[in-house]
Every structure is written in C-alpha cells, then in structure tokens.
FIZAVEX-916421 format. One record per residue: residue in one letter; x, y, z of N, C-alpha, C in turn. Coordinates in nm, 3 decimals, m for minus. Atoms other than C-alpha are relative to their C-alpha. Example, Ala and Ser with C-alpha at 12.3 -4.5 7.8 and 13.67 -1.06 7.14 Angstrom:
% residues 2
('A' (0.089 m0.119 0.000) (1.230 m0.450 0.780) (0.090 0.120 0.000)),
('S' (m0.082 m0.119 m0.006) (1.367 m0.106 0.714) (m0.077 0.109 0.073)),
END
This chain:
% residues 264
('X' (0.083 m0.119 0.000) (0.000 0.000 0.000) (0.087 0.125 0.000)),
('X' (m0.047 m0.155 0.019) (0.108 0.384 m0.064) (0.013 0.050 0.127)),
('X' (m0.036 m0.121 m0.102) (0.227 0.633 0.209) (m0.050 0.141 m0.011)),
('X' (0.003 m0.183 0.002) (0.097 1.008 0.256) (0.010 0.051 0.097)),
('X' (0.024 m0.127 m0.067) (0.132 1.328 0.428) (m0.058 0.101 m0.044)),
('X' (0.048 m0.113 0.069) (m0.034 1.597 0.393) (m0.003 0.120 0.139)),
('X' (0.020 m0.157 m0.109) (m0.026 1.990 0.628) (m0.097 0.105 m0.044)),
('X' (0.070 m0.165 0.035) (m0.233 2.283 0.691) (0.037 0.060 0.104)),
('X' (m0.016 m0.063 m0.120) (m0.137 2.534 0.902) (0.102 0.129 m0.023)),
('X' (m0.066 m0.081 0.047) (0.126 2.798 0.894) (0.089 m0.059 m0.111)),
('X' (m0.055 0.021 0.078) (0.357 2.834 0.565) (0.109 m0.023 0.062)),
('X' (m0.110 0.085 m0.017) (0.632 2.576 0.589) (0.078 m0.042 m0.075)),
('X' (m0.069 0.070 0.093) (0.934 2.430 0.385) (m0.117 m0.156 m0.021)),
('X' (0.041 0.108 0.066) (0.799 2.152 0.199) (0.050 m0.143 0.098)),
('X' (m0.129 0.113 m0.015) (1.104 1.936 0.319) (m0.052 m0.039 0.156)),
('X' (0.026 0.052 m0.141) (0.994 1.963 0.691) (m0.097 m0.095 0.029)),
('X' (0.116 0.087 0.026) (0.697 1.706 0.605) (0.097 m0.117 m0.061)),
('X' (0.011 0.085 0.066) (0.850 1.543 0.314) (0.121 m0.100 m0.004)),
('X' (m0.097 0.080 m0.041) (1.235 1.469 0.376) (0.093 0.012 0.137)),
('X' (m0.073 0.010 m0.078) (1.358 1.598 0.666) (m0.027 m0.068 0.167)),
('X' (0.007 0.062 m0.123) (1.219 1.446 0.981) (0.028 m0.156 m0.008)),
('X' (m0.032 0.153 m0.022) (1.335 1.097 1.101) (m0.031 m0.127 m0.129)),
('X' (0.112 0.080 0.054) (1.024 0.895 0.961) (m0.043 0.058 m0.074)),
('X' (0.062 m0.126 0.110) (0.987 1.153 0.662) (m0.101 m0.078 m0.081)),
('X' (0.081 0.086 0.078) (0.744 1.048 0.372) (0.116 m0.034 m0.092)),
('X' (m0.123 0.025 0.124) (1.113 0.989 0.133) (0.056 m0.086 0.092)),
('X' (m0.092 0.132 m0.058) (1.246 0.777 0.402) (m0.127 m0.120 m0.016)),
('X' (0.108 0.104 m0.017) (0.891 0.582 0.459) (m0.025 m0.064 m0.167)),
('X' (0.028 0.082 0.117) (0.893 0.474 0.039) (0.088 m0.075 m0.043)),
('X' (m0.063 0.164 0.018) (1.166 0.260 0.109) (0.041 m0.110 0.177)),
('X' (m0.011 0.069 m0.149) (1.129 0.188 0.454) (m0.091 0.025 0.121)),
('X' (0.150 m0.008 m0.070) (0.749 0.191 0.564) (0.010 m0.129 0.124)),
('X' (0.006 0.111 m0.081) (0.675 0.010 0.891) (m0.129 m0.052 0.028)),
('X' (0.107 m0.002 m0.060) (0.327 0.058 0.921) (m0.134 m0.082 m0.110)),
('X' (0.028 0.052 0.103) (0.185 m0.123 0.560) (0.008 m0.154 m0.015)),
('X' (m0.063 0.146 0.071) (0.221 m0.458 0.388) (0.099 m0.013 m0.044)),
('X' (m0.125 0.025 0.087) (0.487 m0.363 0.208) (0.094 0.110 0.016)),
('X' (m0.066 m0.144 m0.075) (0.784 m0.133 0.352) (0.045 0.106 m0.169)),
('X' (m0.063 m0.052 0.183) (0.849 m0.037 m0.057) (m0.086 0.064 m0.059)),
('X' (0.117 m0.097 0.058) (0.677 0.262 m0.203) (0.097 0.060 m0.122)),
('X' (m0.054 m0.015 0.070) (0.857 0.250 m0.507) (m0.018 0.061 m0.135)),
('X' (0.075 m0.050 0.135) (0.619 0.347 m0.803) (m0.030 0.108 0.008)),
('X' (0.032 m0.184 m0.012) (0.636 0.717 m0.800) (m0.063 0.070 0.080)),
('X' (0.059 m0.088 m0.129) (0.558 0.995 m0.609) (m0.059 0.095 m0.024)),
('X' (0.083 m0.090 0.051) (0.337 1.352 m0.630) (0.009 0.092 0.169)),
('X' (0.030 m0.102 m0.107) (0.300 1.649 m0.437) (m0.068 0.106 m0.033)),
('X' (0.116 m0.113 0.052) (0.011 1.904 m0.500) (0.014 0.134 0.170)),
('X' (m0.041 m0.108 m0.107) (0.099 2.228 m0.292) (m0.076 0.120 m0.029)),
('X' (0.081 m0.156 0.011) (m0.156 2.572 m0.218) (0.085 0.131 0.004)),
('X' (m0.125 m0.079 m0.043) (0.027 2.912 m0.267) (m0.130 0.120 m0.057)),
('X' (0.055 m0.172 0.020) (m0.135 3.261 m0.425) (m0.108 m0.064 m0.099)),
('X' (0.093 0.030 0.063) (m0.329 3.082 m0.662) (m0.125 m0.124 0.082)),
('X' (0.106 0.082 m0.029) (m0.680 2.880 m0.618) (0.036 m0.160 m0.034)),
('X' (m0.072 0.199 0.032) (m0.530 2.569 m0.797) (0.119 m0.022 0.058)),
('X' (m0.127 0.026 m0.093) (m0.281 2.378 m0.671) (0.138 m0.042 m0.096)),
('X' (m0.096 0.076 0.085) (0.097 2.314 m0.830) (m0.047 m0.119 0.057)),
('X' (0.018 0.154 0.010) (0.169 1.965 m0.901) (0.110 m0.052 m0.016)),
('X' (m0.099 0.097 0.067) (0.458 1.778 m0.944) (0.046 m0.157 0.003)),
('X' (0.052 0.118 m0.040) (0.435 1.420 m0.973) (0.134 m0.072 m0.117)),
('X' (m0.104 0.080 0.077) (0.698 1.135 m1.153) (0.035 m0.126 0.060)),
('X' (m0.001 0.138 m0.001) (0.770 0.773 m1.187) (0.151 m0.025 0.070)),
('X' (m0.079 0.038 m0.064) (1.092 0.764 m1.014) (m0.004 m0.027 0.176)),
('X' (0.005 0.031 m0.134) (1.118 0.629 m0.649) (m0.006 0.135 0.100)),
('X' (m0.047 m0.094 m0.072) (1.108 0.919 m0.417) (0.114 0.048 0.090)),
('X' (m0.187 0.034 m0.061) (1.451 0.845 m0.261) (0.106 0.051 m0.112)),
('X' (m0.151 0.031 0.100) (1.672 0.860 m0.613) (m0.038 0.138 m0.059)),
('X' (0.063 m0.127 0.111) (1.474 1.206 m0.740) (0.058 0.117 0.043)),
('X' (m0.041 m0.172 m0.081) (1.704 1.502 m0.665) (m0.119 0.107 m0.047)),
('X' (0.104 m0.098 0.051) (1.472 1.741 m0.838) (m0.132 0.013 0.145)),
('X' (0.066 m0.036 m0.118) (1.219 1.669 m0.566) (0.085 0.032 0.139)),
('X' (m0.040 m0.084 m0.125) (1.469 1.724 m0.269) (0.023 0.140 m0.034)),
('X' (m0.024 m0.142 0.032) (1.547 2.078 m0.430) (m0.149 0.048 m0.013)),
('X' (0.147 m0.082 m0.013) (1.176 2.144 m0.454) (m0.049 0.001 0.117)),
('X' (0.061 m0.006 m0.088) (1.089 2.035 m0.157) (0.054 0.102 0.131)),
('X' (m0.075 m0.066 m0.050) (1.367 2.254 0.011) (0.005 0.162 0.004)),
('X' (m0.008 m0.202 0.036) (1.288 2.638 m0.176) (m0.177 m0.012 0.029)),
('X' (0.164 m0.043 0.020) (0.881 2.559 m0.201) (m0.049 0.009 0.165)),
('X' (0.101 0.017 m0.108) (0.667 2.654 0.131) (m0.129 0.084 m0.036)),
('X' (0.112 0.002 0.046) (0.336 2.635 0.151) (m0.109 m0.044 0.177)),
('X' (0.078 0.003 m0.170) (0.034 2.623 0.430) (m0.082 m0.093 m0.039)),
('X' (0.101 0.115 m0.022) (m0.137 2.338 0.283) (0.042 m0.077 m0.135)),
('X' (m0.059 0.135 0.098) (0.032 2.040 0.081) (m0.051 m0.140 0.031)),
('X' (0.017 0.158 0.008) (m0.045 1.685 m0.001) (0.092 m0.047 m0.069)),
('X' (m0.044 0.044 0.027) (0.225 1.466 m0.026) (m0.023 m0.173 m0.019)),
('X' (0.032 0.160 0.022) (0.236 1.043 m0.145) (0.091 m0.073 m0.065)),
('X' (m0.105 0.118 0.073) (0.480 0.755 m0.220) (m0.131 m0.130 m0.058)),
('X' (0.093 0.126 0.082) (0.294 0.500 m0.434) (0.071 m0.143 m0.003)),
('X' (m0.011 0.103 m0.015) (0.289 0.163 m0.396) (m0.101 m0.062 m0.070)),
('X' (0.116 0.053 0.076) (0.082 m0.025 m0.721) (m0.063 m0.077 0.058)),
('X' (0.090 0.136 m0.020) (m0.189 m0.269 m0.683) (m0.049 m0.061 m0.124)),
('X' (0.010 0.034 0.156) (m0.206 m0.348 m1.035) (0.056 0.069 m0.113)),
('X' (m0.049 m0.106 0.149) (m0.195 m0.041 m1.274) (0.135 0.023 m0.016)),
('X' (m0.137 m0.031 0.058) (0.108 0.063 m1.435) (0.100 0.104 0.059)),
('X' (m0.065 m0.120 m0.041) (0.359 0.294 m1.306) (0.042 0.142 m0.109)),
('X' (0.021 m0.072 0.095) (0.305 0.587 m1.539) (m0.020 0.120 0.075)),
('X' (0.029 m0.133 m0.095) (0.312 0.980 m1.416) (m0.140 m0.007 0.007)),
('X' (0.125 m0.051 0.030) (m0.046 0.985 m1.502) (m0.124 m0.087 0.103)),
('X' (0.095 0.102 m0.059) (m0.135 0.686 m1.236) (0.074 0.030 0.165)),
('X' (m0.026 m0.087 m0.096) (0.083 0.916 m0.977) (m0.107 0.062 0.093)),
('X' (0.111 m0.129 m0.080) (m0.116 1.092 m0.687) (0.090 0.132 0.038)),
('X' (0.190 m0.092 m0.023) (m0.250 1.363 m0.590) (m0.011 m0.004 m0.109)),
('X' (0.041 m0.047 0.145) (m0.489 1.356 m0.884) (m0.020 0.162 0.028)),
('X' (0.052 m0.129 0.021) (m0.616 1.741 m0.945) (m0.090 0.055 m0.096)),
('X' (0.105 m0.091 0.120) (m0.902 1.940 m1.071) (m0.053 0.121 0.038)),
('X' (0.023 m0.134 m0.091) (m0.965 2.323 m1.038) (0.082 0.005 0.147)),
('X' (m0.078 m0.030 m0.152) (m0.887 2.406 m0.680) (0.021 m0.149 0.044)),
('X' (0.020 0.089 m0.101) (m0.922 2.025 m0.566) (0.136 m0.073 m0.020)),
('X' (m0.099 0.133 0.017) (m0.643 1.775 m0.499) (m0.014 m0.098 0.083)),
('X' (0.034 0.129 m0.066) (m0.666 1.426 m0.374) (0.091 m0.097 0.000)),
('X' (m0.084 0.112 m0.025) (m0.506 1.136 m0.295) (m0.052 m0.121 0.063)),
('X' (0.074 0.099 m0.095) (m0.583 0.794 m0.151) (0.147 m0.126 m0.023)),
('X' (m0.136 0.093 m0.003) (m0.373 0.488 m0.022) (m0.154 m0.119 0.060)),
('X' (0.104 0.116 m0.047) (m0.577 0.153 0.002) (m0.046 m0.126 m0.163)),
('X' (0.028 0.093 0.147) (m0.751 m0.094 m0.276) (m0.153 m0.010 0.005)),
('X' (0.126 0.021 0.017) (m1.073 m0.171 m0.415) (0.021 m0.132 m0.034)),
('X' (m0.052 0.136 0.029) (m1.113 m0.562 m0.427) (m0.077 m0.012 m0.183)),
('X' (0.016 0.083 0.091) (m1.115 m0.727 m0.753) (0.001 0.139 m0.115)),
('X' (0.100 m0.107 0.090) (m1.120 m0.363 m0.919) (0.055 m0.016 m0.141)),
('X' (m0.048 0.010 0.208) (m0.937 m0.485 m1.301) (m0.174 m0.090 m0.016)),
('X' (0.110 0.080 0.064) (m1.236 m0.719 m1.320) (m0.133 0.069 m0.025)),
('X' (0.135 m0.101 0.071) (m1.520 m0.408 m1.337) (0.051 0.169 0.000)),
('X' (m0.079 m0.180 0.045) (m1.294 m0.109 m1.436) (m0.078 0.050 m0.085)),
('X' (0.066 m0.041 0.098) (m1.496 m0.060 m1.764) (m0.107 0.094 0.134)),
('X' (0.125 m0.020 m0.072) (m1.808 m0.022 m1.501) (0.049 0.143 0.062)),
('X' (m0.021 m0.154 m0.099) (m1.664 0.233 m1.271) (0.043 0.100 m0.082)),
('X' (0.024 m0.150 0.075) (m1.561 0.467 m1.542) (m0.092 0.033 m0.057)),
('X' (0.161 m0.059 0.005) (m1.907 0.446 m1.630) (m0.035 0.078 0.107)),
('X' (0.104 m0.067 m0.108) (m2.003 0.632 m1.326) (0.089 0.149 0.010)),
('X' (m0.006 m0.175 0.020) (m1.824 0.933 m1.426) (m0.003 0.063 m0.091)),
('X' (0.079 m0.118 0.104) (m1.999 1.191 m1.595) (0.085 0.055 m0.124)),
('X' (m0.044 m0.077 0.116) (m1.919 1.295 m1.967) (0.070 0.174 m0.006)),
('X' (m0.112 m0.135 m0.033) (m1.786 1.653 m1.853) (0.116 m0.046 0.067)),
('X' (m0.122 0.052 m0.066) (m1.557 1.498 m1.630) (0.125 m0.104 m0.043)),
('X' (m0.054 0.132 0.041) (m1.478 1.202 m1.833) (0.166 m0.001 m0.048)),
('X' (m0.125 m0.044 0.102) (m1.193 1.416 m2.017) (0.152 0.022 0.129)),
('X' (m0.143 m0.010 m0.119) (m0.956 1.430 m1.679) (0.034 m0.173 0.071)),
('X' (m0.044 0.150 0.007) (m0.957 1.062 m1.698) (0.122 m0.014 m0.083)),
('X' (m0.062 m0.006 0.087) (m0.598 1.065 m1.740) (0.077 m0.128 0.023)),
('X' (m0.053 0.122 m0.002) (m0.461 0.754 m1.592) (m0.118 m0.169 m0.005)),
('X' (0.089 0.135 m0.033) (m0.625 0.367 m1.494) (m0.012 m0.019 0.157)),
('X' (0.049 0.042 m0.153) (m0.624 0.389 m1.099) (m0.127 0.006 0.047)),
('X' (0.099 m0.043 m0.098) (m0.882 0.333 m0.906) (m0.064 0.105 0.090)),
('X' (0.007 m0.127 m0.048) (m0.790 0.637 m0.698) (m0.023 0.084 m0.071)),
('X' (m0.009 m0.084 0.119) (m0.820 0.851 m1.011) (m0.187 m0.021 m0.005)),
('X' (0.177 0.080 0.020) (m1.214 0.687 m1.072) (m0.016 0.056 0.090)),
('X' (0.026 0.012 m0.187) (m1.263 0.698 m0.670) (m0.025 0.218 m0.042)),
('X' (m0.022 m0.131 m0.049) (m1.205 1.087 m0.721) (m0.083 0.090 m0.089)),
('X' (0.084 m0.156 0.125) (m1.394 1.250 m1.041) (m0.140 m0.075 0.034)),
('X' (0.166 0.054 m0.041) (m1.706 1.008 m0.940) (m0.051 0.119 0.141)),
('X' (0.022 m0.066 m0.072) (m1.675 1.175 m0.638) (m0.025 0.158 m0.029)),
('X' (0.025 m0.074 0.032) (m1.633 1.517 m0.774) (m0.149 0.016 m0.087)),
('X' (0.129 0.040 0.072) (m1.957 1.384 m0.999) (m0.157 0.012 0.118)),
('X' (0.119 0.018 m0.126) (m2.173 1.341 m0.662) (0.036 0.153 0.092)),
('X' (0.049 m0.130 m0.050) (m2.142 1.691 m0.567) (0.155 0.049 0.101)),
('X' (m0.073 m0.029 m0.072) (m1.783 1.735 m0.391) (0.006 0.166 0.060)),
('X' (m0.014 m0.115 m0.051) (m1.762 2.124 m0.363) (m0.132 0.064 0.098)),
('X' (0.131 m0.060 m0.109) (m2.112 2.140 m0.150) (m0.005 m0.077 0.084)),
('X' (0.037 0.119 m0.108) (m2.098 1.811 0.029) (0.124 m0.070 0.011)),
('X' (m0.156 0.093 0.017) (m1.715 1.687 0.069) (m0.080 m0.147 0.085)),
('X' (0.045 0.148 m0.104) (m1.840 1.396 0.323) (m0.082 m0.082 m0.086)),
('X' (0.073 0.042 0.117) (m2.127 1.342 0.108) (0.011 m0.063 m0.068)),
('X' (m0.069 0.056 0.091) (m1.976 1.294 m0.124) (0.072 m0.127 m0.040)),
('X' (m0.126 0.106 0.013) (m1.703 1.081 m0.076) (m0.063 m0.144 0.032)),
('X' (0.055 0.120 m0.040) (m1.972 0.832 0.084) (m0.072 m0.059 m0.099)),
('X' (0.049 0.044 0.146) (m2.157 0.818 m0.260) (0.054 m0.025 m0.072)),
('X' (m0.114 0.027 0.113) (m1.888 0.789 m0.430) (0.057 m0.167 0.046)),
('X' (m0.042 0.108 m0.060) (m1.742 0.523 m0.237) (m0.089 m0.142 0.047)),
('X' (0.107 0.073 m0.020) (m2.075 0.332 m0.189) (m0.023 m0.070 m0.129)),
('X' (0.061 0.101 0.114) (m2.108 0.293 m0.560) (0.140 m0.068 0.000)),
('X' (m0.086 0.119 0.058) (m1.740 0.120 m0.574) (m0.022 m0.097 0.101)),
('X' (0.008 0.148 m0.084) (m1.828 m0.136 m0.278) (m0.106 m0.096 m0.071)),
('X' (0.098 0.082 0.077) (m2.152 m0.204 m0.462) (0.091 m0.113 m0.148)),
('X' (m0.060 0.081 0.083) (m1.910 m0.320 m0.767) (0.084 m0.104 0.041)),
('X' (m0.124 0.093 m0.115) (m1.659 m0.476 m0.533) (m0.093 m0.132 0.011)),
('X' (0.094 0.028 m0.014) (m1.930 m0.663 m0.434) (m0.094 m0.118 m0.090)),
('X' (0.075 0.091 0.114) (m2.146 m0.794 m0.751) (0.131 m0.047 m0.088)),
('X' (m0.095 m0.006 0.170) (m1.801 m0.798 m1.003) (0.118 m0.032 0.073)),
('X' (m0.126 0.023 m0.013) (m1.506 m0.790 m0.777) (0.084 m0.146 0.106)),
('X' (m0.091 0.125 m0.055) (m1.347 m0.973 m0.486) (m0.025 0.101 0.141)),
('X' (m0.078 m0.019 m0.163) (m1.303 m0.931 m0.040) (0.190 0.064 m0.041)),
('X' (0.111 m0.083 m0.081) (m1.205 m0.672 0.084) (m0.071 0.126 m0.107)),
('X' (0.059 m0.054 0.123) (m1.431 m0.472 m0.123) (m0.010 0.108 m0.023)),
('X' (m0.092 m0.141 m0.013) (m1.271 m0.160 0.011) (0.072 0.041 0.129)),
('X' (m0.050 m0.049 m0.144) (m1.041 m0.039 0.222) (0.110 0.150 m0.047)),
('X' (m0.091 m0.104 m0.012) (m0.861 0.326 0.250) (0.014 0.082 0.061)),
('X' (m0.041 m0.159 m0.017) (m0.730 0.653 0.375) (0.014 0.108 m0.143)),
('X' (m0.007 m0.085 0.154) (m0.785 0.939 0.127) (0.011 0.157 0.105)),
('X' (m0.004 m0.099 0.020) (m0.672 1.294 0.169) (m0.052 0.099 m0.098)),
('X' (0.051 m0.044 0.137) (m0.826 1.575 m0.061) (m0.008 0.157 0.094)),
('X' (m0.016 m0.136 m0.003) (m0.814 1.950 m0.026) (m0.123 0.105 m0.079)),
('X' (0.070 m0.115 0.082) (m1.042 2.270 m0.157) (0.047 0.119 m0.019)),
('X' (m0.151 m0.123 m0.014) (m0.717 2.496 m0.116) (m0.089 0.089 0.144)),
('X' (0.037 m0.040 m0.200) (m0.948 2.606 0.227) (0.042 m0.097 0.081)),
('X' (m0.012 0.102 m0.110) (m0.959 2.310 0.416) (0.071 m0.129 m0.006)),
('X' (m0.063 0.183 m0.003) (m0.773 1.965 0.430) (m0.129 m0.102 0.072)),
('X' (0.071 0.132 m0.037) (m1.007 1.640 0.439) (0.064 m0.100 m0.024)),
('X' (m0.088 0.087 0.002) (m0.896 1.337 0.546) (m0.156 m0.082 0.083)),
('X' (0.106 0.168 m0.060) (m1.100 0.960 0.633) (0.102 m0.107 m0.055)),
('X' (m0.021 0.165 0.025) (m1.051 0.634 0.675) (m0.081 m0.111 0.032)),
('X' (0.175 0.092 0.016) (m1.281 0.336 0.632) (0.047 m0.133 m0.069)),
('X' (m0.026 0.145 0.067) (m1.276 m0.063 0.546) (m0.082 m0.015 0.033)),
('X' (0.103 0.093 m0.015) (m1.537 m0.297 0.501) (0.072 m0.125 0.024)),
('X' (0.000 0.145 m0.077) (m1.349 m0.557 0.657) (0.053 0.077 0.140)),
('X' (m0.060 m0.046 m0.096) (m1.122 m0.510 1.023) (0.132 0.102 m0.027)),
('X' (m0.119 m0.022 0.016) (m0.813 m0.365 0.843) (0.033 0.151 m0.059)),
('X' (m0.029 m0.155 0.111) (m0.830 0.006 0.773) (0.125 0.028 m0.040)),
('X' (m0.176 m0.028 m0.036) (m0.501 0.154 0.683) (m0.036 0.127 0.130)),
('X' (0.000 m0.097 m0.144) (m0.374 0.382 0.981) (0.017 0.084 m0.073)),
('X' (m0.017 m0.173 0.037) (m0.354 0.749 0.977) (m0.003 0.060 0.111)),
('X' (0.022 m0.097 m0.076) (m0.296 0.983 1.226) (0.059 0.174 m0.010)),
('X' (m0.023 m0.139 0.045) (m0.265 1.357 1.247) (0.084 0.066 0.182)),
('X' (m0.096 m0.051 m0.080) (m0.057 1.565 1.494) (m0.012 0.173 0.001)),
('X' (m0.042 m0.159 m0.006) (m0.044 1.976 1.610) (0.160 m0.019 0.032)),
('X' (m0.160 m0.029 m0.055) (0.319 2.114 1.645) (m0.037 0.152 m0.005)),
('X' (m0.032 m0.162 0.011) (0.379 2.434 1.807) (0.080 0.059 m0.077)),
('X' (m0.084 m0.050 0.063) (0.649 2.460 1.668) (m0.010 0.058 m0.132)),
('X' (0.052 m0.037 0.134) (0.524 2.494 1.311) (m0.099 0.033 m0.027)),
('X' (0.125 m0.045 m0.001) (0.182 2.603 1.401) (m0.066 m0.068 m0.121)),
('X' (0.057 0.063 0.113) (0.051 2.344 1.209) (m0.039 m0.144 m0.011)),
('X' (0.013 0.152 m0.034) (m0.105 2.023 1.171) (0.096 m0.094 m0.093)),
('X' (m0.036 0.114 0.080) (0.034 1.711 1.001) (m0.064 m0.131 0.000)),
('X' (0.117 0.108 0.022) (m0.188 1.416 0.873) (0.051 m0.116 m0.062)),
('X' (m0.113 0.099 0.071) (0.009 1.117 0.776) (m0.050 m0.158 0.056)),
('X' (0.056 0.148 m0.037) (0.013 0.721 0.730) (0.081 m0.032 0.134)),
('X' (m0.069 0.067 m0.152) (0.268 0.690 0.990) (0.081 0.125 0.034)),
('X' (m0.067 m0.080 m0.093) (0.417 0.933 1.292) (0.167 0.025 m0.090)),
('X' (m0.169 m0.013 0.059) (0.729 1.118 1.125) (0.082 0.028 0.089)),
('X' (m0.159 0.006 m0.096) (0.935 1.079 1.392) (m0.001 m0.113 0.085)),
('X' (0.053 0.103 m0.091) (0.951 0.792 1.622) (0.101 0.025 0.115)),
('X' (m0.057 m0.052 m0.107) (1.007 0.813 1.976) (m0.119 0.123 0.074)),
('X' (0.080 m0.129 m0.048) (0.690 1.082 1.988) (m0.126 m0.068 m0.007)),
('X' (0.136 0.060 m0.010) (0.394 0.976 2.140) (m0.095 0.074 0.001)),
('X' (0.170 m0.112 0.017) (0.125 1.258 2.077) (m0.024 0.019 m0.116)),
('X' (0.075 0.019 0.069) (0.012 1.133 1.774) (m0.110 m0.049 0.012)),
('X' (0.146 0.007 m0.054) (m0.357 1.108 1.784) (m0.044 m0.080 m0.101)),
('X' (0.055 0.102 0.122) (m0.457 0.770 1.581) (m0.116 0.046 m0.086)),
('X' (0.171 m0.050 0.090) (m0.799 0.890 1.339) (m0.031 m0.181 0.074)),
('X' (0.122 0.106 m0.031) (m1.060 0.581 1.423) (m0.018 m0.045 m0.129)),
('X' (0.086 0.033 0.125) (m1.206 0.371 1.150) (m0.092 0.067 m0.034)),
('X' (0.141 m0.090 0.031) (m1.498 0.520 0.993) (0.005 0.131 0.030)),
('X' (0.017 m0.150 m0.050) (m1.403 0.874 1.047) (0.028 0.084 m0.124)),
('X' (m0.036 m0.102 0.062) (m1.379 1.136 0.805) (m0.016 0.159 0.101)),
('X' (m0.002 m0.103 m0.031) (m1.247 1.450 0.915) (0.043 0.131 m0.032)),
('X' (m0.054 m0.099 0.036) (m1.183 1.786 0.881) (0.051 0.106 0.087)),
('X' (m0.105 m0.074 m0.098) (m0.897 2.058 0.948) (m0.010 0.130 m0.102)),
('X' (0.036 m0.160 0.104) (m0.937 2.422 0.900) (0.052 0.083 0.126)),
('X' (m0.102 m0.088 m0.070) (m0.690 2.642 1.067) (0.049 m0.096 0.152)),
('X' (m0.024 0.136 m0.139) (m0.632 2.434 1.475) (m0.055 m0.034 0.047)),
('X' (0.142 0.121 m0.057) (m0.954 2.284 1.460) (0.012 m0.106 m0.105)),
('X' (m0.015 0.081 0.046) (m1.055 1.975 1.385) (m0.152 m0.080 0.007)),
('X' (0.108 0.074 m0.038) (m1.392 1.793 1.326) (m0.009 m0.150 m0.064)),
('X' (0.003 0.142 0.046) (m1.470 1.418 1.330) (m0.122 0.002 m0.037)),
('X' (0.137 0.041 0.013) (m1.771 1.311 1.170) (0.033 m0.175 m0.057)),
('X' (m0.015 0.123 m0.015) (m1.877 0.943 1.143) (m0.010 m0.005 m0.216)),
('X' (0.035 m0.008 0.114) (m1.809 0.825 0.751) (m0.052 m0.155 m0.023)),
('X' (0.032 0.125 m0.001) (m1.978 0.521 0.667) (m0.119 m0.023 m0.134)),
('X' (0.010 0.014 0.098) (m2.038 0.450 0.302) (m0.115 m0.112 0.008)),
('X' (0.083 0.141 0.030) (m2.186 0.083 0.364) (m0.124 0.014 0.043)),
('X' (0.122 m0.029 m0.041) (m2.515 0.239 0.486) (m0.047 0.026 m0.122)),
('X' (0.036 m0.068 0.089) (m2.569 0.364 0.165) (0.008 m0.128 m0.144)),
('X' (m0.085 0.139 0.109) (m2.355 0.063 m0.061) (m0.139 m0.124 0.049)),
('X' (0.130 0.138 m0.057) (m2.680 m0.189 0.148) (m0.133 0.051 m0.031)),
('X' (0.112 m0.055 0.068) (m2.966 0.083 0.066) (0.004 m0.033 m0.128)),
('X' (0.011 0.050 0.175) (m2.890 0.024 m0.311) (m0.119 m0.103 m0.044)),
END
C-alpha cells in the first residue's frame, strides 16, 4: 500500500513534512513500517496551495529516494497546505499519469488503500463518471475513478457526502463484479481552504492514519505513519471517520459508506 502526508497550518518548507524528519514520507517509500509492504517504489506527487486557487503539481515515476529534483523542490517551495504520497501499485502501471495527488480546479486528492477485484469491473466504474468529467480521466487507478465520481456526486457542497456516494457505488461493484475486501482506504483531498482526510474498510483492516499539532510549526500534520519515532502525541484517526482541518480545529464526523452501498 502507498504512504501520505499531507499539512495545513502555517507556511512551511515543503522538506519539513517530506524529507527531513526521522520517519519523513522519502524515508517511509523505502522503509514503511506501518503497511504490507515497507516499498513505495512506483512514484511519487506532491500538489501544494500558494497565491493561486489551484494547486501546483509535481508528480513522476521515479522512487522518491533517487529524485534530486524533488529534494530541491521540496527545500525552496513553502506552503500552508500540501499533499504529499509515495505510491505503492496494486495493479496499474507505473506511469506519471497513475501518480497521486490527482487534481481538478482548486481540488487535490489522494488515496492509499484498494478496491477488491477492481481490473475485473474497471470498464463499469468509469461508467459512473460523468461525460464533462470524463476528459480528466488521465490515468487507470482506481484512486483517479474513486475521485472525479466523487467530484460527480457533488464534492464542492458536500465533501463527506460525497465521498460516501462515491465510495458506496465502488463497494456495490466490489461486491457484484469484484473480490473481499471490497474496500479499504485513507484518502486525503483539499479545496485549497480546508484539508479532508477519512478512513474506512469494510473488513477489520483500515489503513492507519494519524494527524498531529506542532507548536512549533503552528501546524497540523496528517500522515500514514508518525514522522518521527520516539513521539507519542500522535492522535490515531478511528475507523470510519472522516475529518476535517481548518486552521487548529478539527472535526470528526462518522463516515460510513456501507449504509448507503446496502440501501442500493
């Protein structure tokens, strides 16, 4: 499975998230502890907020360890609200275009997890996103699908909403077409205001995530695993939670797709 971080809070070097603490996200894509697989080798992405409404992007198929270009970006760029991710495939190809954060307008997203059986009704699920949208279908991930469906079910009025309709119709496919577990993830996603973040399985095995304040940087940090170890005031997220962070608050609400994936 994939690795992320993502911050909001005061403007920060990039690097203080992405390579310089202990347990950074460039050390964790070749030496994750908290996954199946400590190897997050299939490219990396970083979608960062600055003066504009959209977000840069810079994303590429090399390991995040061997890419000088990203330690020099991540070193001059700061920013008060980034999403970072080491990728780890579950099928698709390693191609920039199957890289996270996806992006559209102001939004950027990301997700680390799987949909079961999802090569066997891929056709299906890009059926469920809308002919305006259809054209930012630029890779084959799941997370890529997972994210313009969602933008399709109303993301900029209902983020939660959203993400539960969205995510309801891929368990339903999981389900009739695919395979156990018929979803499981953590997804980050942004509106260049706020940082949203959940996590959710339909079996026992969510992936982890927890988030963290630092005075020091007046700022949160939202990640698959504690970037430092040795520091115990990381605050685990819960299964079923989607939440949201908007300046040094923080609200949980309960997310729970399969209420909706059993109404069908």
């Amino acid at each position: 499975m994939c690795r992320w971080a993502a911050y909001i809070g005061a403007p920060i070097f990039l690097e203080d998230i992405v390579s310089r603490p202990g347990h950074s996200l460039i050390r964790q894509s070749h030496c994750a502890t908290e996954c199946r697989t400590s190897i997050n080798a299939d490219g990396f992405g970083i979608a960062w907020y600055g003066d504009k409404a959209e977000p840069g992007l810079y994303r590429d198929v090399m390991p995040a360890w061997s890419d000088p270009n990203l330690r020099s970006l991540v070193a001059t760029v700061r920013s008060g609200l980034f999403l970072a991710h080491v990728r780890a495939s579950t099928g698709t190809a390693t191609s920039r275009n199957n890289c996270h954060p996806f992006t559209k307008g102001n939004w950027s997203f990301m997700h680390n997890g799987q949909v079961g059986g999802y090569d066997q009704f891929r056709r299906n699920a890009d059926m469920l996103i809308p002919d305006d949208l259809y054209p930012h279908r630029k890779g084959a991930t799941d997370s890529e699908a997972l994210f313009l469906v969602a933008l399709a079910e109303g993301l900029d009025a209902d983020p939660r909403g959203a993400m539960e309709r969205a995510a309801a119709a891929f368990i339903r496919l999981a389900r009739e077409k695919g395979e156990a577990p018929h979803l499981r993830l953590t997804v980050a996603m942004s509106d260049g205001a706020r940082l949203y973040a959940m996590r959710y399985a339909t079996d026992d095995h969510a992936p982890t995530l927890y988030h963290r304040w630092s005075d020091t940087r007046m700022g949160r940090a939202v990640v698959s695993e504690p970037l430092e170890t040795g520091e115990g005031d990381w605050l685990e997220i819960p299964p079923s939670s989607f939440c949201t962070f908007e300046g040094d608050s923080v609200t949980v609400d309960p997310f729970l797709p399969c209420r909706l994936a059993a109404a069908a």
